[in-house]
C-alpha positions, 0 to 999 in steps of 0.5 A: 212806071206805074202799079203795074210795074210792082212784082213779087221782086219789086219795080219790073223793067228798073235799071239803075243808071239808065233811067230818064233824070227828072228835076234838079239831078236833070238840072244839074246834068245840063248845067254841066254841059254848060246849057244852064237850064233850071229844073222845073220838076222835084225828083220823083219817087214812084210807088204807085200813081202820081208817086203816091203810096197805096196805102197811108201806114198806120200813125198809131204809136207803138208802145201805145197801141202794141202794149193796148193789144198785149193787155187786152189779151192778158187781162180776156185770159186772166178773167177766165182763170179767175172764173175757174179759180172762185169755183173751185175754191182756189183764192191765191189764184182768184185774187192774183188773176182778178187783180191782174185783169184790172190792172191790165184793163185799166192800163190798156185803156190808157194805152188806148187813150193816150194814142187818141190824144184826149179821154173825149175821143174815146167817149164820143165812140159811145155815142151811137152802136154800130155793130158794123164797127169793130172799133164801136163794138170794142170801145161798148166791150171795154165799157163793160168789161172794165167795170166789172173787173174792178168790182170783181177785185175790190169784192175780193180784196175787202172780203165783203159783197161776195154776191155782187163779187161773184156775180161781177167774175162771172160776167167779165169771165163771160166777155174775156174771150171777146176781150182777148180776140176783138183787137184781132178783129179790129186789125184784119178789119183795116186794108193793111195787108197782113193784118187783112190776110190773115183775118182767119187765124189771127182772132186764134193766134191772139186767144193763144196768147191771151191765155199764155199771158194770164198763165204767166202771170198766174204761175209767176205769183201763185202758190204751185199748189194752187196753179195747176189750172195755170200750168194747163193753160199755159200749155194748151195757149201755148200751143193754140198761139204757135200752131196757128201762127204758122198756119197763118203764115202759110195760108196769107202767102206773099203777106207773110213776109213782113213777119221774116223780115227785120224787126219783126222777125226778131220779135216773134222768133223771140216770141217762139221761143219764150212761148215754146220755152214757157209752156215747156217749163210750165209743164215742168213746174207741174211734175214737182208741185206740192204743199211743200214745193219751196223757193226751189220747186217754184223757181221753174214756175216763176221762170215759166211765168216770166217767159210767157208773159213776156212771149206774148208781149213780144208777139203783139209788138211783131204782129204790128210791126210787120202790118206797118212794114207790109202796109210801106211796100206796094208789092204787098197790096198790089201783087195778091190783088192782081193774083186774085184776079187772074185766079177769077179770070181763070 
């Protein structure tokens, strides 16, 4: 048996209970006929050559690295609210998105740090530029996003240096979408099977959902007069999330099944239906807006925000998890590379 015998369906030729018996179940067998031989050899467990696995899954941790995901695209989304909400003079939801894309950034670089084991692991990625390198470009990103952040919220907070304040929303205003979409970039660059064939539509789906997270947020702490920007972008995130996962889904073919399968599929159908559920309630939230919307008319809104953000949670936890599972399975990096060599040879 070798990496040939891997098909869509699994081992080619496999038959339980007819297989030649290796190592001490060999042994065992021949001590019963009384021979007495000792096994020479361990069992074997063949997914690829020499039993060894085509690809090592990921080692990162999953809260670690999933929740890193998740508040990067939070905190990308919430610095492009905060942009539109210091122009247009709308301060409650200035502050609460420019608080929030700090906080998000400052605990996904711990999320980040932790997994590497020690702050100096981080540091030493800044030792040259590789533009090659998703994962020096990102950490530079970070260097110079997170900064920004917090200047922009501790400008708004003290009311005071409202130049600098400006200019610091701004500039994190301008690099959030790069915030929000380079850890697609860092996934699709690995081997990992549905991480790397979906490196067309993932950079979109993680946009969407960056943006659903910040309306989230936005609609769950922010007056309704003042969250109409929220409500649209929790709509049109929601819908440039849901659209392109399942564009993706179908162009990735034979790599999509990780994401319908246990946990995952748990995951992201939960993800479907809190982002879905979420945007619709936003909608909602927005016909009865008004300067006297009390506890009742914000009820929808807060629920919108509670469920969105947790949707897009949901969704950075699914997505890595299938890449773990799909990256165990040999079929799923074995069987698209031969299919892409026939399709050459044909």
């Amino acid at each position: 048996m070798s990496e040939s015998d891997v098909t869509r369906k699994g081992v080619e030729g496999a038959r339980p209970g007819r297989e030649a018996l290796t190592g001490a179940r060999a042994g065992r067998r021949r001590r019963r006929r009384g021979r007495g031989e000792q096994p020479v050899v361990p069992d074997a467990r063949f997914s690829s050559y020499y039993g060894k696995p085509v690809l090592n899954k990921p080692t990162w941790k999953p809260l670690d690295i999933a929740g890193y995901l998740y508040l990067g695209g939070l905190a990308g989304g919430a610095s492009l609210l905060a942009a539109g909400a210091h122009a247009t003079g709308r301060p409650d939801l200035a502050r609460v998105t420019k608080l929030g894309a700090a906080g998000a950034i400052t605990v996904s670089l711990g999320a980040l740090v932790h997994d590497l084991g020690r702050p100096a692991r981080f540091i030493n990625m800044l030792r040259v530029v590789k533009p090659t390198s998703p994962m020096n470009m990102g950490s530079w990103l970070l260097a110079g996003y997170a900064p920004l952040t917090m200047a922009a919220a501790a400008a708004d907070v003290a009311g005071r240096y409202r130049l600098v304040g400006a200019g610091a929303t701004a500039a994190a205003a301008a690099l959030g979408p790069a915030v929000a979409t380079y850890t697609a970039v860092l996934l699709s660059d690995t081997a990992v099977p549905s991480w790397h064939e979906g490196y067309r539509e993932l950079p979109f789906v993680f946009a969407g959902s960056g943006a659903s997270a910040a309306a989230g947020l936005a609609l769950a702490f922010v007056p309704a007069a003042q969250a109409g920007p929220a409500r649209r972008m929790a709509v049109l995130g929601a819908a440039l999330e849901l659209g392109a996962f399942q564009l993706m889904k179908r162009h990735i073919g034979l790599a999509a099944e990780p994401f319908e399968q246990g946990r995952p599929h748990k995951l992201l159908r939960a993800a479907e239906m809190l982002t879905a559920g979420g945007a619709a309630l936003a909608a909602y939230a927005g016909a009865g807006a008004g300067p006297r919307a009390g506890w009742r008319g914000r009820a929808p809104a807060v629920a919108a925000g509670l469920a969105l953000l947790t949707g897009s949670a949901a969704l950075r936890f699914g997505v890595f998890h299938a890449g773990v599972h799909s990256a165990e399975d040999p079929k799923y990096t074995v069987v698209p590379q031969r299919e892409r060599m026939r399709a050459r040879a044909g």
